[in-house]
VOGU-3710 file (C-alpha; in Angstrom, 3 decimals, decimal comma):
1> xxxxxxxxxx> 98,339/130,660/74,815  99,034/134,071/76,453  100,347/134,297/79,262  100,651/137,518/81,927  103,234/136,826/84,566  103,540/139,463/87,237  106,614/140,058/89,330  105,966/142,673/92,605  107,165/143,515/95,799  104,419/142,460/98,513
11> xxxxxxxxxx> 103,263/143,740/101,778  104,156/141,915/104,718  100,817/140,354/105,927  98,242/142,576/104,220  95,858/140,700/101,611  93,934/143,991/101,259  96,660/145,985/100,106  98,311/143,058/98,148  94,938/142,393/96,254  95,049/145,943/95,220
21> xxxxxxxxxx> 98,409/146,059/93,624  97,539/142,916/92,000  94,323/144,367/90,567  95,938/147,111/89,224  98,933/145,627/87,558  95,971/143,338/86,201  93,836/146,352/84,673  96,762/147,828/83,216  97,717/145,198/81,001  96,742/145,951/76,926
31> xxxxxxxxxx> 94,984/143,437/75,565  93,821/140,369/75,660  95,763/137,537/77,952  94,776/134,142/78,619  96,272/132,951/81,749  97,893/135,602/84,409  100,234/134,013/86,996  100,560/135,575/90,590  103,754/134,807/92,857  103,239/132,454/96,114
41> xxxxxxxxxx> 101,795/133,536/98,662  100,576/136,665/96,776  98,358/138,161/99,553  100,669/138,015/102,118  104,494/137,125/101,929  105,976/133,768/102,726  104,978/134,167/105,827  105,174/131,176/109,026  102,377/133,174/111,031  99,410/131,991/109,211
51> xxxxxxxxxx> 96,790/132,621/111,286  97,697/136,144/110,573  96,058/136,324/107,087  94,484/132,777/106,697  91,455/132,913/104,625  88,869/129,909/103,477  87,978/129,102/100,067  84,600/131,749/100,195  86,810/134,737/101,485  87,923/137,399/99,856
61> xxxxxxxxxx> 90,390/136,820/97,768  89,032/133,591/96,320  85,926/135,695/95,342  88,491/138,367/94,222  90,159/135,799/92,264  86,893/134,751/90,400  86,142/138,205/90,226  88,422/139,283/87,812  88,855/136,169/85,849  85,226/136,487/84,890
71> xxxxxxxxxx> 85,768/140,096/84,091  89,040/139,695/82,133  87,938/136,285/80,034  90,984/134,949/81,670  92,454/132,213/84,263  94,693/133,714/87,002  96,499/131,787/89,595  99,081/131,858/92,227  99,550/130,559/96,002  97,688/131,696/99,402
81> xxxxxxxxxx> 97,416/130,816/102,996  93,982/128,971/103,798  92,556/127,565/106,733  90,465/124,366/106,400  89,132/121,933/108,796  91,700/123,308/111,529  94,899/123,090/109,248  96,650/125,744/107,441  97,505/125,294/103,800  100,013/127,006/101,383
91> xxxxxxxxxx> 97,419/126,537/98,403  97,640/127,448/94,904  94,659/128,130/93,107  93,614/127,924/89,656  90,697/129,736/88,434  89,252/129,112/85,248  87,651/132,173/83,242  84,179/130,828/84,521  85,226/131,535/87,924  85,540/127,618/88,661
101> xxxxxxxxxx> 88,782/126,654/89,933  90,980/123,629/91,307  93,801/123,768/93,972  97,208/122,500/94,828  98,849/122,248/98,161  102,392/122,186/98,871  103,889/119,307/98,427  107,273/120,081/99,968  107,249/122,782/102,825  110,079/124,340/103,213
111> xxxxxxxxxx> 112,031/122,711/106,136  114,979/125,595/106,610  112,004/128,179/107,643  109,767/125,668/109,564  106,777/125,919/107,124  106,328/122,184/107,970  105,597/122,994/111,315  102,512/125,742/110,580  100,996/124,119/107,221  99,922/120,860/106,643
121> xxxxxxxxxx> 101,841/118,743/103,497  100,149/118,786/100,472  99,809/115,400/98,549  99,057/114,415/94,627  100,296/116,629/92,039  97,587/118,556/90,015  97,420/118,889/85,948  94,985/121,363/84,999  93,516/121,748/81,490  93,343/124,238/79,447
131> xxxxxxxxxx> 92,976/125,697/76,179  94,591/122,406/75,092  97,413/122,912/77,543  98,175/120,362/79,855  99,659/122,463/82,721  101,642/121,144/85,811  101,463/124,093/88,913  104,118/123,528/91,375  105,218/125,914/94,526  108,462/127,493/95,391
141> xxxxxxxxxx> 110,622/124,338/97,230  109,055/122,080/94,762  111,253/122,912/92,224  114,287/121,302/93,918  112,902/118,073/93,577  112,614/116,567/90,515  110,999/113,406/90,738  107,711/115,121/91,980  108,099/117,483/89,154  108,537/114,567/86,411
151> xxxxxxxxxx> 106,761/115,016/83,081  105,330/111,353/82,667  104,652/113,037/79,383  101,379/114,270/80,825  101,388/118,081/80,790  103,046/120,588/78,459  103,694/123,621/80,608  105,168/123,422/84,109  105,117/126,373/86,610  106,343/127,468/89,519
161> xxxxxxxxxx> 105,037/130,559/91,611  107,512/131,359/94,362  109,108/133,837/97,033  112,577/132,549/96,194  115,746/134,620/98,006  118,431/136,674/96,457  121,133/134,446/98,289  119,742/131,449/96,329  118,899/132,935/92,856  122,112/130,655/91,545
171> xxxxxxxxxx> 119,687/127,697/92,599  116,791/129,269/91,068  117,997/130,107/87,500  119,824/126,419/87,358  117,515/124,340/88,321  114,304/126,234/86,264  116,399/125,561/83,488  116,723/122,049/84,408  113,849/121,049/84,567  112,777/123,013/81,737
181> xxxxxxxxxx> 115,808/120,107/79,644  114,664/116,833/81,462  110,658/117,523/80,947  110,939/118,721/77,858  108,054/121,454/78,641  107,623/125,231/78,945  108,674/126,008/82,483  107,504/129,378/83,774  109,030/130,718/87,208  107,220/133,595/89,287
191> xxxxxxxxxx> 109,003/135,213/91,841  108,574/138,772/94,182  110,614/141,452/95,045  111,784/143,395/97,553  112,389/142,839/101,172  109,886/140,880/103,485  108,546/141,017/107,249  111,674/139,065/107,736  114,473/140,702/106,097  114,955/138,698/103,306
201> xxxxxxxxxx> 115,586/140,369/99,892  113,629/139,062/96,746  115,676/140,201/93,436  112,599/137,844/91,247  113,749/136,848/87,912  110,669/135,539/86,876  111,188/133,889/83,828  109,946/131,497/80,981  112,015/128,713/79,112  111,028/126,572/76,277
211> xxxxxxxxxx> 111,310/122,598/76,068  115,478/122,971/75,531  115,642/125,137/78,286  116,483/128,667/76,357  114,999/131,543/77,683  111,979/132,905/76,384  111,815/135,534/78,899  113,207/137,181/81,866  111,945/139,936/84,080  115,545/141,254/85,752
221> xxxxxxxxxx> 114,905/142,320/89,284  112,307/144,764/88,577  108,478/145,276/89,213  107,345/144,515/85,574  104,563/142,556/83,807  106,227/140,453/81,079  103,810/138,873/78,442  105,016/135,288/76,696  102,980/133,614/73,687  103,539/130,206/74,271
231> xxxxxxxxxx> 103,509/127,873/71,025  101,873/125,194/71,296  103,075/124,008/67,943  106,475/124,370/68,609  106,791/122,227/71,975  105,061/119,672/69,986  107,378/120,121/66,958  110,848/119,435/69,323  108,918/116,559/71,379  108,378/114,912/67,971
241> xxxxxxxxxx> 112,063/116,015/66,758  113,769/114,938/69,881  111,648/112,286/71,595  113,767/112,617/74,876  110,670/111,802/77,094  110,066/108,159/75,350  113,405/106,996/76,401  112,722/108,617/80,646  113,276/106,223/83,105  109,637/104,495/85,046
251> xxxxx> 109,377/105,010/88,866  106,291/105,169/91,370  106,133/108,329/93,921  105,686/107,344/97,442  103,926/109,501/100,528
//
């Protein structure tokens, strides 16, 4: 499987604008890609004044979204701010070349900036398929907590779209890596640039490990598109060799 993951600056609060850096870093890519992977929050910045670009799941950048998978052959996803039944979400989206799609929410909102106290919690962890990937989409804070994040040897590629600080990249490159060892998986990281509404400073390393946690890929701290060819062959090849998952430990997730 292709994949297209695309690491950019954002504008603070402005889906308009965002949507159309997006869609051109998205036309200028050369040839063809099977999944492209947005950061969170990709129309906006990790923002805690939702209301501010809240959209519902027939506004514009949903449509946008369906838009140019349909025209590209392609699934795209990443995380935005929706408003449903009077609650704000910090949703990832998956859309499906068709234009069909399925959704994530947050699990674990990010307590240090308040987002617990603007978007409502997100529950069950989502495995999409496709192409024969079994693919685990997490957001940002989730990554710092493993037991959500557990491969119960039920998807092959784990990802992670994210506005994750420069002061914290330390945490960022160790634990992608972890989790990359103790699943056993691809593990694919997409982070932003830049400075937000806020003053914090993105330096991304978006990046992509395989099952042993060796990097595939890194995009540095520049605005880039960085294309990966993930092998399906080869995960299954170092599961078989290895067979770490078979001797993982059993355990229920509460709410």
């Amino acid at each position: 499987m292709k994949v297209a993951i695309i690491q950019s600056a954002l504008v603070w609060e402005n889906p308009q604008a965002n949507r159309e850096n997006f869609e051109e870093k998205i036309n200028s890519i050369e040839g063809a890609v099977n999944l492209i992977v947005l950061p969170e929050m990709f129309t906006s910045g990790f923002t805690m004044n939702p209301a501010a670009t809240a959209e519902t799941m027939t506004g514009e950048t949903v449509v946008w979204m369906q838009t140019l998978a349909k025209a590209n052959n392609c699934a795209i996803t990443g995380s935005v701010v929706i408003e449903e039944e009077g609650a704000f979400y910090n949703r990832l989206l998956f859309v499906f070349p068709s234009g069909e799609l399925q959704q994530y929410n947050k699990r674990h909102l990010f307590t240090l900036a308040g987002e617990e106290k603007q978007y409502a919690k997100g529950g069950e962890k989502l495995i999409v398929n496709y192409m024969g990937w079994r693919i685990a989409p997490l957001i940002c804070y989730d990554l710092r907590f493993p037991v959500f994040s557990r491969n119960n040897n039920d998807y092959d590629l784990l990802l992670y779209v994210a506005n994750w600080p420069s002061k914290r990249l330390h945490a960022w490159n160790s634990l992608l890596a972890a989790r990359a060892i103790e699943n056993m998986s691809y593990t694919i990281g997409v982070n932003r640039i830049g400075l937000d509404g806020n003053n914090h400073d993105y330096s991304g390393q978006s990046q992509v490990l395989d099952a042993l946690g060796y990097t595939v890929a890194n995009a540095a701290a520049q605005e880039t598109v960085i294309i990966v060819d993930l092998d399906k062959k080869a995960l299954d090849d170092a599961r078989q060799r290895f067979n770490f998952l078979n001797d993982r430990d059993t355990f229920t997730i509460t709410h």
